[in-house]
C-alpha positions as CSV (number, residue, x, y, z in Angstrom):
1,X,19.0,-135.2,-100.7
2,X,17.0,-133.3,-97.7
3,X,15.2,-133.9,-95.0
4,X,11.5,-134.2,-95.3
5,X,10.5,-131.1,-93.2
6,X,12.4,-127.7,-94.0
7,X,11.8,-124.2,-93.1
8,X,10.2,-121.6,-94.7
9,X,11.4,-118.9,-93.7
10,X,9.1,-115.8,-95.3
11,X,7.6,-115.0,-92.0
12,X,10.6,-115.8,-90.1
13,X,12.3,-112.3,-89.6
14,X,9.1,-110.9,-88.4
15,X,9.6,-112.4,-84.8
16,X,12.1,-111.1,-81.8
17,X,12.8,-115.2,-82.1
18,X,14.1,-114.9,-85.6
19,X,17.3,-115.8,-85.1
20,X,16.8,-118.7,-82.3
21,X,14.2,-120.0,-85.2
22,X,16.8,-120.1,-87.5
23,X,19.3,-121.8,-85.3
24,X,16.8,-124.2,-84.0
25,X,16.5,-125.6,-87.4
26,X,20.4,-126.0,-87.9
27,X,20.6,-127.6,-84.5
28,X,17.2,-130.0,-85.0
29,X,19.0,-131.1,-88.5
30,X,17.0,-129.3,-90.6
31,X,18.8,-129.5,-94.1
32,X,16.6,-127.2,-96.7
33,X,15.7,-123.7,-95.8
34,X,13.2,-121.7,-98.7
35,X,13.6,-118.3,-99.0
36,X,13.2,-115.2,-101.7
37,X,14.4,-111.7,-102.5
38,X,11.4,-110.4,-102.1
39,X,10.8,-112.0,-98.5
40,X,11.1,-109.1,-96.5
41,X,14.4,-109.4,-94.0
42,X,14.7,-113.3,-94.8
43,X,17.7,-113.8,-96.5
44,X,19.2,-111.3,-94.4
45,X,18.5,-113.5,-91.4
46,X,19.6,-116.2,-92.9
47,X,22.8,-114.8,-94.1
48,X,23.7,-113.3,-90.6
49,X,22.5,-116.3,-88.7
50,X,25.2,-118.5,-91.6
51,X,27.9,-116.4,-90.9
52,X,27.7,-116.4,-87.2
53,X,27.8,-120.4,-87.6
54,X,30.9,-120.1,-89.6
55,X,28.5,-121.4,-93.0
56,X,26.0,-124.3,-93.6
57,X,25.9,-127.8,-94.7
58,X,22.2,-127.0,-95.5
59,X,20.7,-126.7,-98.8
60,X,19.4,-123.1,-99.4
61,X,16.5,-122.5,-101.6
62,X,16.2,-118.7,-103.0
63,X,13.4,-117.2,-105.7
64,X,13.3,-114.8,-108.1
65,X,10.3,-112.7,-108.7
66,X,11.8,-111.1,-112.5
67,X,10.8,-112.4,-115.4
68,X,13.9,-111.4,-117.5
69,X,17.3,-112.6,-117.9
70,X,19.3,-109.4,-116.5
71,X,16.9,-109.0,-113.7
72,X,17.0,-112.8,-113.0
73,X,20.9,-112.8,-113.3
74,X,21.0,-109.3,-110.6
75,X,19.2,-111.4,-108.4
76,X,21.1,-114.1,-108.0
77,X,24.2,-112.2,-107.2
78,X,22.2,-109.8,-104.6
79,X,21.1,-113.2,-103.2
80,X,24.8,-114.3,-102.9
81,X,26.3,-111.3,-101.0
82,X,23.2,-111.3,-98.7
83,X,23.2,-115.0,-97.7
84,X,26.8,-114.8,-97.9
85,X,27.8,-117.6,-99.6
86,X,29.3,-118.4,-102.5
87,X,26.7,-120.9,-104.8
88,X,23.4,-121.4,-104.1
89,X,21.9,-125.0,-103.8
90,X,18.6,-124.0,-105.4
91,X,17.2,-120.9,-107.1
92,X,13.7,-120.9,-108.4
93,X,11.5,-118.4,-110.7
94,X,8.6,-117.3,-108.3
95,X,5.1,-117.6,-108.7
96,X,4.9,-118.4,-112.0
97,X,0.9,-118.7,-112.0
98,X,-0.2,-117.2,-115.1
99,X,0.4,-118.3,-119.0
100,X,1.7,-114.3,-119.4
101,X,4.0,-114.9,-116.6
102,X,5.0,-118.6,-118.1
103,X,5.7,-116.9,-121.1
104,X,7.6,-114.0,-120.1
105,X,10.1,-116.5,-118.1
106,X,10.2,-119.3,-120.8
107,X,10.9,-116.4,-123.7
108,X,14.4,-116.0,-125.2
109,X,16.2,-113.5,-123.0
110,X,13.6,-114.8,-120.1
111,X,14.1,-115.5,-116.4
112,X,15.3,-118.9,-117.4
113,X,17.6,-118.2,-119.6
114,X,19.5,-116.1,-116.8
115,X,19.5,-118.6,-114.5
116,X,20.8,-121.1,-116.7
117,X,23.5,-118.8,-117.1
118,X,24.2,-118.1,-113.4
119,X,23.9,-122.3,-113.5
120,X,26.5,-122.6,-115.7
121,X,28.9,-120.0,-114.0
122,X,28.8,-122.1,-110.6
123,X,26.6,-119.5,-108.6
124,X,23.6,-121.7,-108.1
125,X,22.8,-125.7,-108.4
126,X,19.5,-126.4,-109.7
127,X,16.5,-124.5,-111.2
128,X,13.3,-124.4,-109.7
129,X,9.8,-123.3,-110.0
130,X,6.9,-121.9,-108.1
131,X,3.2,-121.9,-109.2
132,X,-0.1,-121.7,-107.3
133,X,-2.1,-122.5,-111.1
134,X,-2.6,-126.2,-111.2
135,X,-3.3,-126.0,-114.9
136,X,0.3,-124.4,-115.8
137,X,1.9,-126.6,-113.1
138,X,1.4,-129.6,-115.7
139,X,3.3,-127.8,-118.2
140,X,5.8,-126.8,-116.2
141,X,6.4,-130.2,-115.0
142,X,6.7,-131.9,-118.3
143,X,8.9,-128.7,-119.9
144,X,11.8,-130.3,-118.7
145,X,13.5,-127.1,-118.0
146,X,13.4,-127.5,-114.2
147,X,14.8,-129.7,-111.4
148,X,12.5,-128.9,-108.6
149,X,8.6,-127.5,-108.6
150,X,6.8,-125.8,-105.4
151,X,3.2,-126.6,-105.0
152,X,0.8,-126.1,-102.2
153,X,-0.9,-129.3,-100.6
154,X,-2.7,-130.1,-97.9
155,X,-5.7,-131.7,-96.6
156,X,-7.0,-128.1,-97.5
157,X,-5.7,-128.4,-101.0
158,X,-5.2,-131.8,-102.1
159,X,-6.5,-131.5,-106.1
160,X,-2.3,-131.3,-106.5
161,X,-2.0,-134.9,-105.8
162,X,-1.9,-136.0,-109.4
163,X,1.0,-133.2,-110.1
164,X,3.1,-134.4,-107.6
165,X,3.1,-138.2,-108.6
166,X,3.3,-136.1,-112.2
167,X,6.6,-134.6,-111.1
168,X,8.0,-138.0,-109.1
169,X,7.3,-140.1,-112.4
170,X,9.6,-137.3,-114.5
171,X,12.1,-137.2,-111.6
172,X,11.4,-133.5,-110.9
173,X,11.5,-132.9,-106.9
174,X,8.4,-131.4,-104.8
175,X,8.9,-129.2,-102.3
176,X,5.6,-128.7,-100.6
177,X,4.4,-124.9,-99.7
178,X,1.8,-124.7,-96.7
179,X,1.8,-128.3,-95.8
180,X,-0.5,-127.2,-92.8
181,X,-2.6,-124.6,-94.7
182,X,-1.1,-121.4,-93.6
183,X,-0.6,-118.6,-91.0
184,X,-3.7,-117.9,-90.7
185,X,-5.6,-121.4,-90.4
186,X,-2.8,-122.5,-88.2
187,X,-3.5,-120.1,-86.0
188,X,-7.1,-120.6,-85.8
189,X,-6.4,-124.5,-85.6
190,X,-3.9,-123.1,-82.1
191,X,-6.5,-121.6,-80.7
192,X,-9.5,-124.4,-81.3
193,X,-6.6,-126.7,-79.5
194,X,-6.3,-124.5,-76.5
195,X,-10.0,-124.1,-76.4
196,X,-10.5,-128.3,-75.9
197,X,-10.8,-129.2,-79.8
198,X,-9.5,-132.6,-80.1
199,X,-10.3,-133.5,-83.6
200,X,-8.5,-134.7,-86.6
201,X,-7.5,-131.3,-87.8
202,X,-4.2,-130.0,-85.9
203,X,-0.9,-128.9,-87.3
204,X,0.8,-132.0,-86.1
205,X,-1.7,-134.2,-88.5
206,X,-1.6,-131.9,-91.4
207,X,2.1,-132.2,-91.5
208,X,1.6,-136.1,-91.0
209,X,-0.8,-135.8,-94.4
210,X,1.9,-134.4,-96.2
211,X,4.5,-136.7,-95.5
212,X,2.3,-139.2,-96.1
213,X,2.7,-139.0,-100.3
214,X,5.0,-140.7,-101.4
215,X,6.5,-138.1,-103.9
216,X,6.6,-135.5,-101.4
217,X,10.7,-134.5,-101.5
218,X,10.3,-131.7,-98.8
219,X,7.6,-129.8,-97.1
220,X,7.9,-126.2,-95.6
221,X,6.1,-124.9,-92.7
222,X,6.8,-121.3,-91.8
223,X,8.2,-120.9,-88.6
224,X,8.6,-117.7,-86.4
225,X,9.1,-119.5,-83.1
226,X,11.7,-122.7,-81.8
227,X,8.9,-124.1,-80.5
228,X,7.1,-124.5,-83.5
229,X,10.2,-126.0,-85.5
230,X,11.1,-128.4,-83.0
231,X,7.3,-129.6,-82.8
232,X,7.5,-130.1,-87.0
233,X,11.0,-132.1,-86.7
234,X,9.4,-134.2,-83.5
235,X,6.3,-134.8,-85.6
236,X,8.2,-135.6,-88.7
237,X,10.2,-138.1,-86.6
238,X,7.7,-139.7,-85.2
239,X,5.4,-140.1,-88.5
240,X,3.8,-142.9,-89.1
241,X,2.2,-143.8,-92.5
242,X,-1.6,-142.1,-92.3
243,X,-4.5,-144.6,-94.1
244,X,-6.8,-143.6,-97.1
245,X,-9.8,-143.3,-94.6
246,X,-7.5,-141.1,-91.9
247,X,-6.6,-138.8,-95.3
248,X,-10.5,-138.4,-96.3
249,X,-12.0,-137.4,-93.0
250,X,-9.4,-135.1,-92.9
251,X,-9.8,-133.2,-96.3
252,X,-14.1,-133.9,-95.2
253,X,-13.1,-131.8,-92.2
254,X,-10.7,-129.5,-93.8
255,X,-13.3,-128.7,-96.5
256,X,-15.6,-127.5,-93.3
257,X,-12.8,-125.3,-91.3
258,X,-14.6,-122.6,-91.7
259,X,-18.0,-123.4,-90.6
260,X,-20.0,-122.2,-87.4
């Protein structure tokens, strides 16, 4: 079990607040953090952050981006000494958005095989996957080979709907990537705010979207400031459920963002 609203911390290291971000997180109650080998300086952070604290009682989320066994098996111990702990909650296979790709990792000798082995040996918990191809994430969802699945949704992208009651019918968890449609929109959205906007589309509400579906298990907004993770815990908080008309004049508006 997790909170509803983790951290994603990819962008994270690429802030002078890197560090208070992290913290703020721990401190707000924050109980998942997602991260990757491949996110530059992340679990770095993370791991110095952890052992400043003494350790965690959150749940840490890693990725893989190798499609083989060995290299899948290398990872997860690299991940290990660099968040400095001693198992890993959740380790997923990255990106898998291609049927080469799915293929690769489901092969004999694939990326799943070697986590299965670094499951079995105690080093991580459960197995997890990441896609961005909504045809594959159907498969990947009724394989039966994973415990967790990442999707993007938002009011931006909310054709993954059907997957994720999918994956909450077959007891697989979601964990939510972009709930509020990314860096770059959110930035855009920021500075519409400060200019007067006062519409429907703000980070606050896109997060409120998210939580709103019921088979949502955790979403992770990227973070590089305090600010902004105490603003996703207080919204979070404070949610209250969002009504089917509230939902469609958002994705209307969404589907616009880019107009003018």
């Amino acid at each position: 079990m997790v909170t509803e609203v983790g951290l994603g911390a990819m962008d994270t290291p690429h802030s002078a607040e890197a560090a208070a971000t992290v913290e703020a997180a721990l401190d707000a109650g924050i109980t998942f953090i997602d991260t990757a080998r491949e996110y530059e300086g992340s679990e770095f952070l993370l791991g110095q952050v952890i052992r400043e604290r003494g350790g965690t009682d959150a749940v840490l989320a890693s990725k893989t981006f190798r499609h083989t066994a060995d290299g899948a098996q290398r990872d997860v111990d690299r991940s290990l000494s660099m968040l400095g702990v001693e198992r890993i909650a959740l380790y997923q296979l990255h990106d898998i958005s291609t049927p080469e790709a799915w293929a690769e990792v489901m092969a004999p000798d694939g990326a799943l095989e070697g986590l299965q082995v670094a499951q079995y040996r105690g080093l991580i918990g459960h197995i997890g996957v990441s896609t961005h191809h909504t045809g594959l994430a159907r498969e990947i969802i009724q394989s039966g080979a994973f415990d967790t699945v990442m999707l993007e949704y938002s009011a931006f992208f909310p054709g993954t709907a059907p997957l994720i009651d999918l994956a909450a019918s077959l007891d697989v968890g979601v964990i939510v990537m972009r709930p509020v449609g990314g860096s770059g929109r959110t930035s855009i959205m920021r500075g519409r705010i400060a200019e007067g906007y006062d519409g429907l589309l703000t980070p606050a509400n896109l997060l409120r979207y998210v939580l709103a579906h019921p088979g949502v298990s955790v979403a992770i907004p990227g973070a590089r400031y305090p600010s902004r993770v105490r603003e996703n815990v207080a919204t979070a908080l404070a949610a209250e459920p969002m009504d089917e008309a509230t939902r469609r004049s958002m994705e209307a508006e969404a589907a616009r963002f880019y107009e003018g």
